[in-house]
C-alpha positions as CSV (number, residue, x, y, z in Angstrom):
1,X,-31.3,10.7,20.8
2,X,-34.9,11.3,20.0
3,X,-35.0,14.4,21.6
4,X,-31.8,15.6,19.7
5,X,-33.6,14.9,16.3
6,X,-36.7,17.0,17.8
7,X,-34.5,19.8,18.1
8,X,-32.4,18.9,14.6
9,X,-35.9,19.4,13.1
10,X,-36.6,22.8,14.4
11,X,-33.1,24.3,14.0
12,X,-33.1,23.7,10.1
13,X,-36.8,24.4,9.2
14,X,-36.8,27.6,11.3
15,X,-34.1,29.1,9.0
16,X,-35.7,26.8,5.8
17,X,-37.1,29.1,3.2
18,X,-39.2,25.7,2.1
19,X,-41.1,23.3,4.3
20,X,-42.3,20.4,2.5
21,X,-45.5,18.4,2.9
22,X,-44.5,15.2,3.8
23,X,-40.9,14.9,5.7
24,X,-39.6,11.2,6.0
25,X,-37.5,10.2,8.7
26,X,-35.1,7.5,9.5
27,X,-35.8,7.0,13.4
28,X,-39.4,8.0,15.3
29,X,-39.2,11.5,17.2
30,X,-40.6,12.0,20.7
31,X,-43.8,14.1,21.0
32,X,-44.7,14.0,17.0
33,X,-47.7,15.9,18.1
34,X,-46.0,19.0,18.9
35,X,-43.5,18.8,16.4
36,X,-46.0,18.2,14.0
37,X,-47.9,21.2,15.0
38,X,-44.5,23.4,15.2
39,X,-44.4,22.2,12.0
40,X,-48.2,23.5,10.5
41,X,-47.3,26.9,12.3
42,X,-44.5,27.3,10.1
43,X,-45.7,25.9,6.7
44,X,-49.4,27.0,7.4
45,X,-50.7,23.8,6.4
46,X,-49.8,20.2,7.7
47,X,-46.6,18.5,7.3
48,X,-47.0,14.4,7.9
49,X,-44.1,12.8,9.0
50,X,-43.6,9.2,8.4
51,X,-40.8,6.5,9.3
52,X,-40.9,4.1,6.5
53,X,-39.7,0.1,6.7
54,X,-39.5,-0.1,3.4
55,X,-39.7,0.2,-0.6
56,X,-39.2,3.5,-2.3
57,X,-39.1,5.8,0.6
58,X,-37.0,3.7,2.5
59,X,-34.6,3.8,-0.1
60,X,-34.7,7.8,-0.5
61,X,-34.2,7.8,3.8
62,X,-31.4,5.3,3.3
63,X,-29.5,7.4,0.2
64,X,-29.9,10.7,2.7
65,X,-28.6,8.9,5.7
66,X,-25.3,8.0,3.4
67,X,-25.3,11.3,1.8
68,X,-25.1,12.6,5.7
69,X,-22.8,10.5,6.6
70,X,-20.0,11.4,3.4
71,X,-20.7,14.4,4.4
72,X,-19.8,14.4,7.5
73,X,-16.5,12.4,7.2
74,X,-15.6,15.5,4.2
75,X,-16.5,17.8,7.0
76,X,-13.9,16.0,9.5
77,X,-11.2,16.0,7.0
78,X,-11.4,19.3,6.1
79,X,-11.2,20.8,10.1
80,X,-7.6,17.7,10.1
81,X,-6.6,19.9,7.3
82,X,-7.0,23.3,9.2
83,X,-3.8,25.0,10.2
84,X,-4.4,24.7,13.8
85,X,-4.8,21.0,13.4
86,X,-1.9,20.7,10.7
87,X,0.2,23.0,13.7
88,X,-0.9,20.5,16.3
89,X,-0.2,17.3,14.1
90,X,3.3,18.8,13.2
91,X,3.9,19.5,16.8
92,X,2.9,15.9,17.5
93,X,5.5,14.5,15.1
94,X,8.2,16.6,16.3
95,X,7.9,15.6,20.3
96,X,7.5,11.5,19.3
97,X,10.6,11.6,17.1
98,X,12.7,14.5,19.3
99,X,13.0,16.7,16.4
100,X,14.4,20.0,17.0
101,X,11.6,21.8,15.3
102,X,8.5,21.1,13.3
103,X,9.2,19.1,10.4
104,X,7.5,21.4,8.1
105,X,9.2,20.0,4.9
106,X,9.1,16.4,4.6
107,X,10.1,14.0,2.0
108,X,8.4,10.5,1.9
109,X,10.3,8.0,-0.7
110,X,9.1,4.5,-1.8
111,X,10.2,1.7,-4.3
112,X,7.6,0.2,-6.8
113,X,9.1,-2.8,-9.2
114,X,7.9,-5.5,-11.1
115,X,9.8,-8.9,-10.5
116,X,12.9,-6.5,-10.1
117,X,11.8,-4.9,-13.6
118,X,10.5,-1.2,-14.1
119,X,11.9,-0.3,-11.3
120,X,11.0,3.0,-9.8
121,X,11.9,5.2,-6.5
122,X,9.0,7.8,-6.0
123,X,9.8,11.4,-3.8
124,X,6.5,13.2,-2.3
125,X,6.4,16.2,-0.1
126,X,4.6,17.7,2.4
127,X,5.4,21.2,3.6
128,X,3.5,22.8,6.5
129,X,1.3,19.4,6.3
130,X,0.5,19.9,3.2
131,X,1.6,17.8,0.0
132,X,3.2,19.0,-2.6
133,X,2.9,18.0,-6.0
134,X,4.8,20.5,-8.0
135,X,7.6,19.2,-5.8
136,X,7.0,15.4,-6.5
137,X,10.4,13.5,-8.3
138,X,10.5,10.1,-9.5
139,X,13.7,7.7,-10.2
140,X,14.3,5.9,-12.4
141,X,16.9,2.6,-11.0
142,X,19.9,2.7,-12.9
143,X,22.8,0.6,-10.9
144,X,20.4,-2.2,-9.4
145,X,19.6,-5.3,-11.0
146,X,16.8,-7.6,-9.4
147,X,14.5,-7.2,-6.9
148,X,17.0,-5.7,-4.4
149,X,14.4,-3.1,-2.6
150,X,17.6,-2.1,0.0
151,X,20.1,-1.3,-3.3
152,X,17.2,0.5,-5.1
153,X,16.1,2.8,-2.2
154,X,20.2,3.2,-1.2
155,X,20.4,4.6,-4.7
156,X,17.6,6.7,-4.9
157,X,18.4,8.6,-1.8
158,X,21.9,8.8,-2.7
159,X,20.9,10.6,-6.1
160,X,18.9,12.9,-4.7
161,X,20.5,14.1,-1.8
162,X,24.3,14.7,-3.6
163,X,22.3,16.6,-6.0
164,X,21.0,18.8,-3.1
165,X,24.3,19.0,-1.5
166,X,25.8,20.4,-3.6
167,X,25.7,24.1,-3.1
168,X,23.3,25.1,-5.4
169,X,20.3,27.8,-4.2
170,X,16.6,26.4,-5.1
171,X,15.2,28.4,-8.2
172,X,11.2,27.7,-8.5
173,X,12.2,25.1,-11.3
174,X,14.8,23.5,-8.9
175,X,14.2,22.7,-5.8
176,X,16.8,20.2,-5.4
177,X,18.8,22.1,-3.0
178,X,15.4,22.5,-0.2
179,X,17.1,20.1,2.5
180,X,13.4,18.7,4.2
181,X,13.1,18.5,7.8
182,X,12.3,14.6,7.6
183,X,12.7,11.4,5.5
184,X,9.5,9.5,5.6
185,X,10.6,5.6,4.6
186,X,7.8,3.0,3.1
187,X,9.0,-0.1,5.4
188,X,10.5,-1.2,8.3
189,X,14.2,-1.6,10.4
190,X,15.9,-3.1,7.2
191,X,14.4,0.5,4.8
192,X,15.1,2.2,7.6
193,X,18.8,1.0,8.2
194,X,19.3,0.8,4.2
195,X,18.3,5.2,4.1
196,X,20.0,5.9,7.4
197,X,23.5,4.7,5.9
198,X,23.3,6.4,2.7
199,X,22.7,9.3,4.9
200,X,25.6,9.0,6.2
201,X,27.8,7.9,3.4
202,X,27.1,11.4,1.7
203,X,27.4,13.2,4.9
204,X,24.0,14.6,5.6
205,X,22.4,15.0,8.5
206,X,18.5,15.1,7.8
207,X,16.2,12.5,10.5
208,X,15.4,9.7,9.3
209,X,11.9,7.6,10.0
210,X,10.2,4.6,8.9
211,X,6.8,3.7,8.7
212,X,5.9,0.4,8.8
213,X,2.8,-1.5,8.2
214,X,1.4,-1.4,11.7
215,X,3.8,0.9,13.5
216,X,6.0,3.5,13.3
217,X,9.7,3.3,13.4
């Protein structure tokens, strides 16, 4: 490892257009000599290098190692989010459900409620892996009374889906009739068995998965 920080050193001051004086490190380097006098050849003057335990400097070392490290998990989700990885992900999700295709439209529904009160059924979607906010619905419960999270989601999904069966083309203000390619459901067998029956009580034909807590349904 110490020889990979050696070699991190060199990389990024050889293209640096500054060098400073002093450099502060979080872990010792083999052979500080030579990198140290790497180092004067470039800056033309001496550059110390110093691990510090603690106080001031250790606190600037520690801010960079964290600033690093955030950047480096922004980094990771950025190359997720790249199409080859969105293809490969989609691909994924079509050969563990047995889709006939990649699901690049997908519809995720939940139900939020207070005590049974405020009741709301929330629509997001994805297309090619990407969400879609302009495409985002919400519900709001009219036939349910009480907590009933089955009856809420039954009705949500039986809303949405007669309205986008019903022979209409989608117009960039309604997008109702865009049939997705799967229904993401927040929960387990009992969402899952609750959205798979409304499916078929209006007679579509759109897969169907759940996603529980731990696994996948």
């Amino acid at each position: 490892m110490a020889g990979h920080r050696y070699s991190f050193i060199q990389q990024f001051y050889n293209s640096s257009p500054y060098l400073p004086p002093l450099l502060l490190l979080q872990y010792p380097v083999e052979d500080m000599a030579v990198i140290k006098d790497w180092l004067k050849s470039k800056r033309g003057t001496s550059v110390a290098l110093q691990v510090p335990r603690r106080g001031s400097k250790k606190q600037l070392v520690n801010i960079a190692a964290e600033n690093a490290r955030q950047g480096l998990e922004q980094l990771k989700i950025k190359q997720l989010a790249a199409p080859k990885a969105l293809d490969t992900a989609l691909a994924e999700i079509e050969k563990e459900l047995k889709l006939k295709g990649p699901p690049l439209r997908m519809e995720a529904y939940d139900i939020s409620n207070i005590q049974g009160t405020a009741a709301v059924g929330s629509m997001v979607v994805f297309e090619n892996g990407r969400s879609k906010p302009a495409h985002y619905r919400r519900f709001r419960i009219k036939t349910v009374s009480g907590a009933n999270d089955y009856a809420m989601l039954h009705e949500v999904l039986r809303r949405r889906f007669k309205r986008g069966l019903n022979g209409k083309t989608a117009t960039p203000t309604d997008t109702w009739a865009i049939m997705p390619d799967l229904i993401l459901i927040d929960g387990g067998k009992g969402q899952l068995n609750t959205a798979l029956s409304a499916m078929r009580e209006i007679g579509g034909s759109v897969p169907i998965a759940s996603l529980a807590k731990e696994n996948e349904e």
